[in-house]
N, C-alpha and C positions, 0 to 999 in steps of 0.2 A: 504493500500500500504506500509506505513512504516513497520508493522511487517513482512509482505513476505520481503522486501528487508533486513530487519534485520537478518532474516533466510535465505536466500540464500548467505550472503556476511558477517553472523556473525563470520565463521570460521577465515575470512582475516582480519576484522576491528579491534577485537582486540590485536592482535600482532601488527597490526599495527601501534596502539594507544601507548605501550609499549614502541615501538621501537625509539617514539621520544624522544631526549635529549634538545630541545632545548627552553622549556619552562622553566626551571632553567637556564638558562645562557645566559647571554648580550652578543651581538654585541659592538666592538668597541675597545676602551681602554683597557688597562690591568687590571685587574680587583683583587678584593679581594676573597679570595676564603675562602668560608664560608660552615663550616656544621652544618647544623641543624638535634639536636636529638630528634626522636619522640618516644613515650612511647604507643603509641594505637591511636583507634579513638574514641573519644568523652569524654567530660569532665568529666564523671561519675567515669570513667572506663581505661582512654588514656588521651591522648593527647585532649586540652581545642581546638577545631576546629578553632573559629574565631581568635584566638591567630595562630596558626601558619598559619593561610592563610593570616594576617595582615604580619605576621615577613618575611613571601614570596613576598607579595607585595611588604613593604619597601625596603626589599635585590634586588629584583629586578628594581624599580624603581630608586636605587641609581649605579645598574649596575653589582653589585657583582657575584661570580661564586658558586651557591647554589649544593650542594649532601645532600643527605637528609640520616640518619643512625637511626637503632632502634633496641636494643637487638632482638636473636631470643631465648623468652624465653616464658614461658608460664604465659599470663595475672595472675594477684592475685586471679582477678574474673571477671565475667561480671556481667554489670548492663543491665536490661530494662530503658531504659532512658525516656519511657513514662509512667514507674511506681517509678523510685526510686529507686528500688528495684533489686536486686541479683536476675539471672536467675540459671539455670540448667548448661546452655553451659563451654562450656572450648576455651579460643581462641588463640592464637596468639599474642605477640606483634610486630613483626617486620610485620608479615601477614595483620593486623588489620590497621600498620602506612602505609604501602601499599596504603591503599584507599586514604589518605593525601595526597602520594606523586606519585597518578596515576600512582603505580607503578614501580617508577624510584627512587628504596631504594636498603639501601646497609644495609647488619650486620652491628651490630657496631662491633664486633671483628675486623674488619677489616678498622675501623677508624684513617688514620697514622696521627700524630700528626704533624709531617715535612710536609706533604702534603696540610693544611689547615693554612690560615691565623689566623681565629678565629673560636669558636662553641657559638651557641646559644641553648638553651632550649628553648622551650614552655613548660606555666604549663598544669593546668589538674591534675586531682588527678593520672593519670599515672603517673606521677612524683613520689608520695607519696606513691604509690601502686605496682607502676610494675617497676622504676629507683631506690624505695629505699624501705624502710619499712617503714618509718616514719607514716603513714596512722594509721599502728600496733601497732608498737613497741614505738614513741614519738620517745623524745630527746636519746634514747639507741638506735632507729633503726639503720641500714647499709643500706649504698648504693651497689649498684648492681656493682658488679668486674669491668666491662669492662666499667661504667659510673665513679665508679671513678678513674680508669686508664688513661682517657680520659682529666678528669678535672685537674687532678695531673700535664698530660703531660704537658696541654695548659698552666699551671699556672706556671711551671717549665720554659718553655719554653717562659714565658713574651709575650704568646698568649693572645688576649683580649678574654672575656668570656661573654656572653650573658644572661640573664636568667628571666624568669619573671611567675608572679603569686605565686605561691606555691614553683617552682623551685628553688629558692634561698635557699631552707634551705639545697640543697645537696652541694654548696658553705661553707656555715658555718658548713657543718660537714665534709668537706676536706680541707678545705682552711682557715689556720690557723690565726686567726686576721682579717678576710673578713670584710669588710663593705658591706652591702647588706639592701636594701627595700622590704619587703612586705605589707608595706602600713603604717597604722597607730597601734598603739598601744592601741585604746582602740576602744570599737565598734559604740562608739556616735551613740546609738537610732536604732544599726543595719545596719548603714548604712558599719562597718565594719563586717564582722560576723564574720571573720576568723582572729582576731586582736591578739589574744593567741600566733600563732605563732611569734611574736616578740619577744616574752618573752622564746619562744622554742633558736632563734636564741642566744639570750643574752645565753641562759645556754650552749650552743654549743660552745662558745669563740668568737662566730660573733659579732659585732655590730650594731646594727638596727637604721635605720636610717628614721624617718618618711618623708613618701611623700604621696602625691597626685597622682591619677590612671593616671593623663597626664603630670607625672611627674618622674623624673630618679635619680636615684644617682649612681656616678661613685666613685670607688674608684679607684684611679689611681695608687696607691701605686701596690695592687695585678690583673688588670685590669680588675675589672670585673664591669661591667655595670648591673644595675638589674631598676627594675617597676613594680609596682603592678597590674595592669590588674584586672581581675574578684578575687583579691581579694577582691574589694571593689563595693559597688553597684553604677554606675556609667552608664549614656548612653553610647552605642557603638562608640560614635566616641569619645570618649572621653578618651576611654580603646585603641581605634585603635595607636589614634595621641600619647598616653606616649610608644604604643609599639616602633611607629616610631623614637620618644625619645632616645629610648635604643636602636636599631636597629644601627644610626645615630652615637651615644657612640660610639660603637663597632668598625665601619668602621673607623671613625674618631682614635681611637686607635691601627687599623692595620697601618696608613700612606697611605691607597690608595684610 
């Protein structure tokens, strides 16, 4: 029965599905209004999943007015994420961040920086991959035009900034003097693996600043709020509650 009614009412269900706006945006209050930038779907390859479905929860359980933005550029590559490994395909990133945001995404070209309280990142190696080059190129890579247009604006503009995982290193390569967290500085037995990038940071003019995966560092000077997430091996609620951490920063730095 479900597949016939699927086929006979697939045409209408998903326009439908599209058309609503009301799963990003609170009831009530005046609200802060927050954009979050997506890079693809899935850690490999995009956008780190449970990282921005945690940074949606928080924004929405604190009430905030969420748009969700993602270059329309072409992935660096796609992974199989059940092998590891680089496919054949060619994808989309703003198409791919799509699926994150059921749909209800904007380019970021068209991210105005007066229009938004504050922006947040999720990491994910789209960060690394498809937001910059860093993945490639290390401490020489470049950020993606309209990612650091964006960062430049909000940080100009004494917007607070968001960022966690991997993401922070596109702060310390736009934002001069940044204080920023991606975890710890050495990999203690692995339980960091990705602990190098600290020392990326340090050569970029950032300052790194170790924390714990349920733990935030705010630099208040340039505002930007960051936490390490799946940099570090750590259970998921433990990754969840430092995003909530840094989420919490952030709104608390808009004033609403």
């Amino acid at each position: 029965m479900l597949s016939g009614a699927i086929g006979a009412r697939g045409a209408r269900l998903i326009p439908v599905l599209r058309g609503s706006r009301s799963l990003h945006v609170s009831q009530g209050k005046p609200a802060a209004k927050v954009a979050v930038v997506l890079s693809g779907c899935g850690v490999f390859d995009g956008t780190e999943i449970h990282e921005a479905s945690a940074i949606l929860v928080h924004l929405s359980r604190a009430g905030a007015e969420v748009k969700m933005f993602a270059p329309d550029v072409p992935q660096m590559h796609v992974v199989d994420h059940s092998k590891g490994q680089p496919s054949q395909e060619s994808r989309n990133v703003l198409v791919e961040s799509a699926r994150l945001a059921r749909g209800n995404i904007t380019a970021l070209s068209r991210l105005n920086v007066k229009e938004h309280d504050a922006v947040i990142f999720p990491g994910g190696f789209g960060a690394a991959k498809n937001l910059s080059s860093f993945a490639v190129d290390g401490e020489s890579f470049k950020v993606q035009p309209d990612v650091e247009r964006v960062l430049t604006g909000f940080s100009k503009a004494k917007k607070p900034i968001g960022l966690c995982c991997i993401a922070p290193v596109l702060a310390a390569k736009v934002i001069p003097g940044v204080e920023v967290t991606v975890g710890q500085e050495e990999e203690l037995g692995g339980k960091w693996p990705y602990a190098g990038t600290a020392k990326s940071i340090s050569a970029l003019g950032g300052k790194h600043c170790a924390k714990e995966v349920d733990e935030v560092h705010v630099d208040s000077k340039c505002r930007v709020v960051t936490t390490p997430a799946f940099m570090g091996e750590a259970p998921l609620h433990q990754i969840f509650d430092g995003i909530g951490a840094m989420v919490s920063g952030v709104l608390k730095l808009t004033g609403k």
